[in-house]
Structures are given as C-alpha cells and as structure tokens.
C-alpha positions in Angstrom: 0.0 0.0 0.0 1.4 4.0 -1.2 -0.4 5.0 2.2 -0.4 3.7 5.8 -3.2 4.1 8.2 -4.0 3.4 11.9 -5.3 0.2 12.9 -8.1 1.4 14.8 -11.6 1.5 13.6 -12.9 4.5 12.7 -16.5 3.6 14.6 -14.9 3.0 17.8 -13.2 6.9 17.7 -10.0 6.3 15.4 -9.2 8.4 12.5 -11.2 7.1 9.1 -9.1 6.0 6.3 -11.0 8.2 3.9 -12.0 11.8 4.7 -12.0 13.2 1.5 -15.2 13.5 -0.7 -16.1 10.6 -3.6 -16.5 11.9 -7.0 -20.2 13.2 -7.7 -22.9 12.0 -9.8 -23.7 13.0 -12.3 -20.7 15.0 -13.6 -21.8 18.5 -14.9 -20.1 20.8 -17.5 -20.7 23.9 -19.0 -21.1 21.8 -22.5 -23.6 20.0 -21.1 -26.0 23.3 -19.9 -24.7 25.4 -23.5 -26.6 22.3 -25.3 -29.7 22.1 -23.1 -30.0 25.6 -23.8 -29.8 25.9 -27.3 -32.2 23.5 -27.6 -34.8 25.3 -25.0 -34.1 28.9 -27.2 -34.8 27.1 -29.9 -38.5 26.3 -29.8 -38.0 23.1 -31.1 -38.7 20.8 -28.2 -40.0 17.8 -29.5 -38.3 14.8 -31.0 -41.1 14.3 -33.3 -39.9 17.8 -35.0 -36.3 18.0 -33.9 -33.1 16.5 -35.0 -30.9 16.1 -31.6 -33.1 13.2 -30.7 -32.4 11.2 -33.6 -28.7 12.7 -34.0 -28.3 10.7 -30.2 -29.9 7.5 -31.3 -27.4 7.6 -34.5 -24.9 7.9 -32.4 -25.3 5.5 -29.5 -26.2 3.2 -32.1 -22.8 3.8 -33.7 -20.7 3.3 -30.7 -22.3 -0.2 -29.8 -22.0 -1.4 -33.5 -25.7 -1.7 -33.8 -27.7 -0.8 -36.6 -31.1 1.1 -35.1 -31.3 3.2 -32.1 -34.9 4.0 -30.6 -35.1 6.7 -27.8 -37.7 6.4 -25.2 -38.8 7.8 -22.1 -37.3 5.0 -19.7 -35.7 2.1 -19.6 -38.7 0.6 -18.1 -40.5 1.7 -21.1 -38.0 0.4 -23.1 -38.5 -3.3 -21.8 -42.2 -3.2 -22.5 -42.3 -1.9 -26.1 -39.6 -4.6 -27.1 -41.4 -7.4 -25.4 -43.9 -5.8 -27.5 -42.2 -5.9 -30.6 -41.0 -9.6 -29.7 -44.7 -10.3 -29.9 -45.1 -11.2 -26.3 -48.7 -11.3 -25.8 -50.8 -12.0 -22.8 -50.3 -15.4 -20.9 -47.1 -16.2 -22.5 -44.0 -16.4 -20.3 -40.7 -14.3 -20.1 -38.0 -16.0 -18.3 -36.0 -13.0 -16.3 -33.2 -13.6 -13.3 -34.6 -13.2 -10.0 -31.8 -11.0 -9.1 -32.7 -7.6 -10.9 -34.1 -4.7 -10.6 -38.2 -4.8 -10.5 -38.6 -3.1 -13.7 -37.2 -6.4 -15.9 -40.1 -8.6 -14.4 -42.9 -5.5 -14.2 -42.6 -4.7 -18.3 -44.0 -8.3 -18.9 -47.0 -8.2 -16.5 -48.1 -4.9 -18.3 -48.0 -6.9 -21.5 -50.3 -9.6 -19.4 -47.3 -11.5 -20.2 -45.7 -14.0 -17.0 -42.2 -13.4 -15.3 -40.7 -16.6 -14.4 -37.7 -16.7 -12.5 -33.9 -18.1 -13.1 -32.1 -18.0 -10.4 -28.4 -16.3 -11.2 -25.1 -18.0 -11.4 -23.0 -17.9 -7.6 -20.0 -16.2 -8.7 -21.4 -13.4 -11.5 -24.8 -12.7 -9.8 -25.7 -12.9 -14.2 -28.8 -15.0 -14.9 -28.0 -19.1 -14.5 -27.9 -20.7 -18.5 -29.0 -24.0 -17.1 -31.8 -22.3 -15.1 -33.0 -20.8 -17.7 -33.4 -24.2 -19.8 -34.9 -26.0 -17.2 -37.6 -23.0 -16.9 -38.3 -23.2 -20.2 -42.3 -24.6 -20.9 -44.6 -24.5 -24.1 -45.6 -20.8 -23.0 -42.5 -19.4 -22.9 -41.8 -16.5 -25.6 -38.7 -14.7 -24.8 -35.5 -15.1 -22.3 -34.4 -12.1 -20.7 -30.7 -11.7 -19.5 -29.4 -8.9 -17.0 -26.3 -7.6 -17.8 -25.5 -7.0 -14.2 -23.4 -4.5 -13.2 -21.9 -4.2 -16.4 -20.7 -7.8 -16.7 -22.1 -9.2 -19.8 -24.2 -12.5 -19.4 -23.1 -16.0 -20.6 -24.3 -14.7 -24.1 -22.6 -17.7 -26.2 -24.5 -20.3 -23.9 -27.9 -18.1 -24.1 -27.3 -17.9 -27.7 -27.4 -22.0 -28.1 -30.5 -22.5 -25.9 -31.9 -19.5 -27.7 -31.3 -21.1 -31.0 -32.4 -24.6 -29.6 -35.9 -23.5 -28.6 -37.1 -20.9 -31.0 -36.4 -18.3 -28.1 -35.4 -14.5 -28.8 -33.0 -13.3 -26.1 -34.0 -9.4 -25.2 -30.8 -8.2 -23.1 -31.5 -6.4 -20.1 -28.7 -3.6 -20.7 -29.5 -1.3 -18.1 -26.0 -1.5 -16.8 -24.0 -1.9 -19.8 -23.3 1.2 -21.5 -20.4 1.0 -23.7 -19.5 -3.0 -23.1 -17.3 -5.1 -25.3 -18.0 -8.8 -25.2 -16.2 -11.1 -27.9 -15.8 -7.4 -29.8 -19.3 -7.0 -29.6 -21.7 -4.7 -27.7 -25.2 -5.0 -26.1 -27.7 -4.8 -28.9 -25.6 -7.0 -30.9 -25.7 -10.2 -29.0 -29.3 -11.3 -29.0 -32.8 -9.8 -30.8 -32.6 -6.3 -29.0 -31.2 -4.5 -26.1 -32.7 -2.0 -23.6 -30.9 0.1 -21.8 -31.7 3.0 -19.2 -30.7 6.8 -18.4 -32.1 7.6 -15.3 -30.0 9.2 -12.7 -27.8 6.4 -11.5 -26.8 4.8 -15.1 -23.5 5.3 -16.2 -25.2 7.6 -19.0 -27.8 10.1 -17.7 -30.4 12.8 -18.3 -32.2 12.4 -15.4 -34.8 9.3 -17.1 -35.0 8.2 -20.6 -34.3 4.6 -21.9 -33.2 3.4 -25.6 -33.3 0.2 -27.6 -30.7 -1.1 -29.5 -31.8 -4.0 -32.3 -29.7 -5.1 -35.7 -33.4 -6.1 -36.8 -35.3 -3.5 -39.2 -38.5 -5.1 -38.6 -38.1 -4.9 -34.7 -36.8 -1.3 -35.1 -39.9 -0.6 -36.8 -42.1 -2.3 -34.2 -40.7 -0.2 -31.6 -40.8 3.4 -33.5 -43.7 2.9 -34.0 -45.3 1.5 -30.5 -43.5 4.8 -28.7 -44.8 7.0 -30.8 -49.0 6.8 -30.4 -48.8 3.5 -33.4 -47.3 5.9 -36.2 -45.5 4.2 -39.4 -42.2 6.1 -40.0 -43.5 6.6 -43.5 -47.2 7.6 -42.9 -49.2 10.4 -42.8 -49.3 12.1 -39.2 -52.7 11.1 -38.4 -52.3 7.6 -39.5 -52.1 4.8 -36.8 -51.2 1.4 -37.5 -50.3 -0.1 -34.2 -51.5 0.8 -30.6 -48.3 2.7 -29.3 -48.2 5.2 -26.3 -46.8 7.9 -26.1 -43.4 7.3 -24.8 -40.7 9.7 -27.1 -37.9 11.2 -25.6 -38.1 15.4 -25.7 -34.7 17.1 -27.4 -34.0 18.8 -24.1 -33.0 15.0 -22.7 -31.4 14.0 -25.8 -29.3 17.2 -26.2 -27.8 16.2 -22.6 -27.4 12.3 -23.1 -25.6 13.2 -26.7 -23.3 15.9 -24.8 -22.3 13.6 -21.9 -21.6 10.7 -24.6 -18.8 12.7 -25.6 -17.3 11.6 -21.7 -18.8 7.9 -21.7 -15.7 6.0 -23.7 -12.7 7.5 -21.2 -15.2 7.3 -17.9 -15.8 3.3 -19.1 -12.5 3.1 -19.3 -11.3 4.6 -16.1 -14.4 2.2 -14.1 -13.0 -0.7 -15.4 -9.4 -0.2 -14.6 -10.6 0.6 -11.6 -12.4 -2.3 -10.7 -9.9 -4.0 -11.9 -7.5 -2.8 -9.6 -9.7 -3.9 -6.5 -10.3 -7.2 -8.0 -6.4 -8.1 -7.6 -6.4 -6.1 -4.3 -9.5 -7.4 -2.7 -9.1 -11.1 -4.0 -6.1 -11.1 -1.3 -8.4 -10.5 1.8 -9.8 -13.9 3.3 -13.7 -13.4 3.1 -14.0 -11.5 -0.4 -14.2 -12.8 -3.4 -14.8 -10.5 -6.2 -17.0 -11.3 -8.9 -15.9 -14.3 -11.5 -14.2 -12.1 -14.4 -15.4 -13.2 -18.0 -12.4 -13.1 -20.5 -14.3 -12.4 -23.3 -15.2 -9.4 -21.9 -13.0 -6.5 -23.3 -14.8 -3.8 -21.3 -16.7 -4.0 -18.6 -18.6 -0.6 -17.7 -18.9 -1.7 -13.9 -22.4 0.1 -13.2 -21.6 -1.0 -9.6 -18.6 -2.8 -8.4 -19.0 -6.0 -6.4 -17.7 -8.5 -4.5 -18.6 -11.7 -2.5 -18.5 -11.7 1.3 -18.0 -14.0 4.1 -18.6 -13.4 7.1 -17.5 -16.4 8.6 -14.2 -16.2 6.8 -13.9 -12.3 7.7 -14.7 -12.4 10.7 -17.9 -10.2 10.9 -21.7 -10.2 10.2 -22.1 -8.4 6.3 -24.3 -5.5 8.3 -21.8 -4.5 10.8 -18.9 -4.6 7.9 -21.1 -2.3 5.8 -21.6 -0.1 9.2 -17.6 0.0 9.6 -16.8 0.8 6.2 -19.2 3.0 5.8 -17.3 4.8 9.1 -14.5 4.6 7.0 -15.6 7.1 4.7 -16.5 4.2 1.8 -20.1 4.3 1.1 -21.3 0.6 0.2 -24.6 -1.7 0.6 -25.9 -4.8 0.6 -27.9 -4.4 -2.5 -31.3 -6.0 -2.8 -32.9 -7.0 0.5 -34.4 -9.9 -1.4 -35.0 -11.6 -4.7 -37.8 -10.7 -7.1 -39.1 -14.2 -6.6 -40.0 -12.8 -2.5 -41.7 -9.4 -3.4 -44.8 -8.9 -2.2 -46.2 -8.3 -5.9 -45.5 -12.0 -6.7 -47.2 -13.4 -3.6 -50.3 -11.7 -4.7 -50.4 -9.6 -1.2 -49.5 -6.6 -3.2 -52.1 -6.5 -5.5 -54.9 -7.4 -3.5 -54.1 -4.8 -0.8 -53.0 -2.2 -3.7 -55.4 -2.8 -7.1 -59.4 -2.3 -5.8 -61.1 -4.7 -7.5 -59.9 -8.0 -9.5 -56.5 -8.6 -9.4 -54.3 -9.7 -12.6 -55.4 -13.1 -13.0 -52.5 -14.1 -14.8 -50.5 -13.2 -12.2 -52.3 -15.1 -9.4 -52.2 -17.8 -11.0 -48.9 -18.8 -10.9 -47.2 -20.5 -8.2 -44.2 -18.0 -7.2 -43.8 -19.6 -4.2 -42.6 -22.4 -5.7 -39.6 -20.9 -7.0 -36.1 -22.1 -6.0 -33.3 -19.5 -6.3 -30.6 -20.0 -3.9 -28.0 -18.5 -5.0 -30.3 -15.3 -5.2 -31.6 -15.8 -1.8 -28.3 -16.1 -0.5 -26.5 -12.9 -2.6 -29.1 -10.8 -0.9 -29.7 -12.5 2.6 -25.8 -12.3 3.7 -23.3 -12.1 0.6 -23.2 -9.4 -2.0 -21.3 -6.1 -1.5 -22.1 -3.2 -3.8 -20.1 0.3 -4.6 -21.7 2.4 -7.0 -19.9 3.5 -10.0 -19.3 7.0 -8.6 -16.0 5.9 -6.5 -14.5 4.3 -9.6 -14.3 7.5 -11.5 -11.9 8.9 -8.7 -8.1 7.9 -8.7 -6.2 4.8 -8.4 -4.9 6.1 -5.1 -8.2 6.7 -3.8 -9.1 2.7 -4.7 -5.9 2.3 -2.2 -8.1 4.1 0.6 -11.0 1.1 -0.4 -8.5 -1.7 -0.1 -7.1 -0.3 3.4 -10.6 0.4 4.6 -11.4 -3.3 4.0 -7.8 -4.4 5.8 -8.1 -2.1 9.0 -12.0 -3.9 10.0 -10.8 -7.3 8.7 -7.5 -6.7 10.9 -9.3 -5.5 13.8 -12.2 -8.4 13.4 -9.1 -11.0 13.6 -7.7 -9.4 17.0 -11.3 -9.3 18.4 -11.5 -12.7 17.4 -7.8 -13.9 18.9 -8.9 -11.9 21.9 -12.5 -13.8 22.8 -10.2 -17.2 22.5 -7.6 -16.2 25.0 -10.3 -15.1 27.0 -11.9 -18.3 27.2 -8.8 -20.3 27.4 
C-alpha cells in the first residue's frame, strides 16, 4: 500500500481512512448546460420535430455497433415496447433472473405477459444458462438476460438455448453502457437490447431509456409503439399499431448526446478501476470478487462488487457495511431480497393495492414455488455493492477502499484472537 493508516476503527473513535469527498454524480459541465439551452431557445422541443433526438440515437447506435437506435422515455418503457415488438402477448412467459431490478419482471406483467424466475449464477450474480433451460415450458416466448453491473451474461451459452428452442433473447442492458464482449456490444448479442438513463446509469439525463436492435422489422415495431402507433412513413394522423406515447423530448437527448462525448474514457477509467480492486481485494480472506469473464473487453462496472464472508472475515455483512461505511466508503448490501419474494408476486400486493380484481395471470402462478438460492443467499448475507461514482476517482483513492477493507478485517481477527484467549 502508497499510504499507511492506523489500525483502529474509525466507529470506535479512530481516525477514518478516507476523509475526502467521492467523485459526484452525475458529472456537470458547462457543455452539457450550453446544449440544453440551445435547444430550450430554440423552440423546437419535440423529438417528433427535432433533430438532436435522432442525432443521439445515431450515435449511441454507432458506438455499440448496432444498426437502429430508438429513444424512449425510460428504460422501463423500453422493456415493454420490445417485449412488445417480440410479440409477447398476454399469458405467454418471459423467463428473467430473479436478481434484478423490479422493472425487468414488471414490463412483462403490463403486457399480461408471465415473469418466471432463473435463479443467477454464484460467482457473477448474471442470470444461470442452465436455469433458464430448465424453466423453459410450451408458454414461454422470450428469455431475458441482466447484464449485471456491467458484466455481460453467458451470451454464447444463451445464444445456443436461444437457438435450440425458437427463443429470442431481449438483453436487459440497463447497466451496460459501452461494453465489449467477444468485440461486440449490447444490442448486438441477441434480438434487442434496452438500456436505461435515469439518474444512476453510467449515461444520464435524469430518465430516458433506448433500444438497441440489428433487426429492421423490430426497429420498426418499436418506433412505431413509442410514438401513439405511427408508421415512420405515414401520414401524421395515420395509426397502425396501438403505441403510447413514450418519445424522448430534445431537451434529454441534447444532454445524453453531450455527456456521450465523456462515456468511452469514464468506461475506461471504471474498469481499470475495478480491476484494480479485484487483484487487491481477492487477497483479503472473506471476499471474493466477482468471477471475471475473458471475453469481456470492457466491462462498464455500473456497480462494483464482491462476495463476502462473514465467517471467513470475521464479521456479520451489516456491521462490515456499518464499519466501512465509518470509513468514509459508502457501500450496501444491494437487494434485501429476490424478485421471486416481493410482495407483488405473492399476490399480497395486488390485493391490498389494485381495488377490484387482481391480474389473473398473475395469481395464478405458483411463485412460491420458486427455487433461487444462489439469489436468496446474494441478498440475505453475501453481496457487496459500490456504486460506479467511487471508480471514476483515482487509483490512489481505490488504495483508501483496499485499506478500509484491511483495517475492520485486521481488527475483526484481534477481536476474534482476543475472545479465545479469554476463554482459554
């Protein structure tokens, strides 16, 4: 280590390792406020008559190597209108991991459509290939791998069950701005890929989503489903499909295609990061960072996390997070629980929440019957999360996370040596 620190912990009265503020999110120039403006003194506000909209989509479509790029409202949205496009229609099934975000799952139950859950694989926390086969029935439509925090599913074995079954994969890229995998990038790697721009993504205007597809006639789906059933080529009051409302405004897009111009070099400097604290924190008995894919070229790390112990570290995961956290090193648990234990899928949610009948097509599946350990046991005691934030700052400030972690697991191994001499 460059730096030495005291052994104390910092909750007990010592000095923290880390006083100094984490870099702040989201990053704000004077580039990014000249472009939002010249687009609000312009008039021209909406994509529908505007050009910085489509000038975005262009380009994020350029950088992943994908042919179309649809804009949208969210990356919730997103989800739904390609499931949409995918022709998932009401009672068929989506196979999703049941270690995501809610919004994967929720974009098939608005369709009607029925979330089954894969559990994920133990070491990537990305959805389980051989869970997904074995979840696979006569109803089910479309697969749906996470991308989790960054790290880019087993695509090649997804691919082969895809291809086996008749199954398009829809990647969940929420997390995955700017990833190489095998030289290629979400949107690329199965029918479509979403991907999200609300304020914690690695890309941001606040909200917004976008779908990435090599596919003309799913590109065309989708274009037209966000924007009230339009045909690119038809007359303005000519409606072909039932579409919402769901277009991005050129305010948004003039910020996402200004702080695009930043998204290559901060990839870069997260994933040098993280790999950094890999090496580092794969040395300290009780973590194990996340299984490393070596087909992946570049890994965006929306979060960077690790496996913990506490039996090998010493210390229950809630009073390590407590410590570090005193440390001055923000970090969580992640989710509390699985998707498979929400509320929503026990059916308790919607009969206290919807008046009236419930969706039946949600009831009437047996979610308690779902087996995900490895999920169950990620949230319950395991994962560790740091937000991408901390992995924009320096490589010498990734030293103050790898000493933070040292000084509780080197003071958790004298409490320990102490309770045994004490009852010797």
């Amino acid at each position: 280590m460059s730096r030495e620190h005291g052994n104390g912990i910092a909750a007990g009265g010592a000095t923290p390792v880390r006083t100094a503020p984490w870099p702040e999110w989201p990053v704000v120039e004077e580039e990014d406020v000249r472009a939002v403006a010249d687009v609000v003194r312009s008039g021209v506000w909406g994509s529908t008559e505007g050009t910085v909209v489509r000038d975005f989509e262009r380009a994020f479509a350029e950088i992943h190597g994908a042919r179309h790029g649809i804009a949208l409202n969210s990356g919730t949205t997103a989800l739904h209108v390609a499931l949409t496009a995918l022709g998932v229609r009401p009672g068929d099934e989506v196979i999703v991991p049941a270690y995501t975000f809610v919004a994967t799952a929720t974009a098939a139950l608005l369709i009607g459509a029925i979330p089954v859950f894969a559990d994920i694989e133990a070491d990537t926390y990305n959805i389980d290939a051989a869970a997904v086969e074995r979840a696979i029935t006569s109803k089910t439509k479309t697969i749906v791998p996470v991308h989790f925090a960054g790290a880019i599913a087993d695509m090649e074995r997804l691919q082969q069950i895809s291809e086996k079954h008749g199954l398009p994969l829809l990647e969940d890229a929420a997390h995955a701005h700017g990833a190489i995998y095998d030289g290629r990038s979400p949107g690329t790697l199965g029918a479509a890929a979403c991907f999200s721009f609300q304020s914690s993504k690695n890309l941001t205007a606040g909200e917004g989503g976008l779908i990435l597809t090599d596919d003309d006639a799913i590109a065309r789906r989708c274009r037209s489903l966000i924007n009230t059933g339009r045909a690119s080529d038809g007359a303005w009051y000519e409606h072909h499909l039932p579409g919402g409302n769901y277009r991005l405004t050129e305010m948004q897009g003039a910020l996402l295609r200004s702080q695009m111009r930043r998204l290559p070099q901060q990839t870069r400097r997260r994933d040098a990061n993280g790999r950094y604290l890999d090496e580092q924190l794969s040395q300290i008995k009780g973590l194990r960072p996340m299984r490393s894919d070596p087909r992946q070229e570049l890994h965006p790390r929306h979060l960077y996390m690790f496996r913990f112990d506490a039996d090998e570290f010493g210390l229950p995961r809630e009073q390590f997070l407590e410590r570090l956290k005193a440390e001055g090193v923000p970090a969580s648990g992640g989710y509390p629980v699985g998707l498979h234990q929400q509320p929503l899928y026990s059916g308790q949610g919607l009969r206290e929440q919807i008046p009236g009948p419930a969706m039946p097509h949600l009831l009437a599946h047996d979610y308690g019957a779902a087996s995900c350990p490895n999920t169950e046991r990620a949230c319950a005691s395991e994962a560790v999360w740091l937000t991408q934030p901390l992995l924009l700052a320096e490589r010498r400030d990734m030293e103050d996370i790898v000493c933070a972690v040292s000084k509780i697991q080197a003071s958790a191994a004298r409490t320990a040596r102490n309770v045994g001499t004490a009852k010797d």
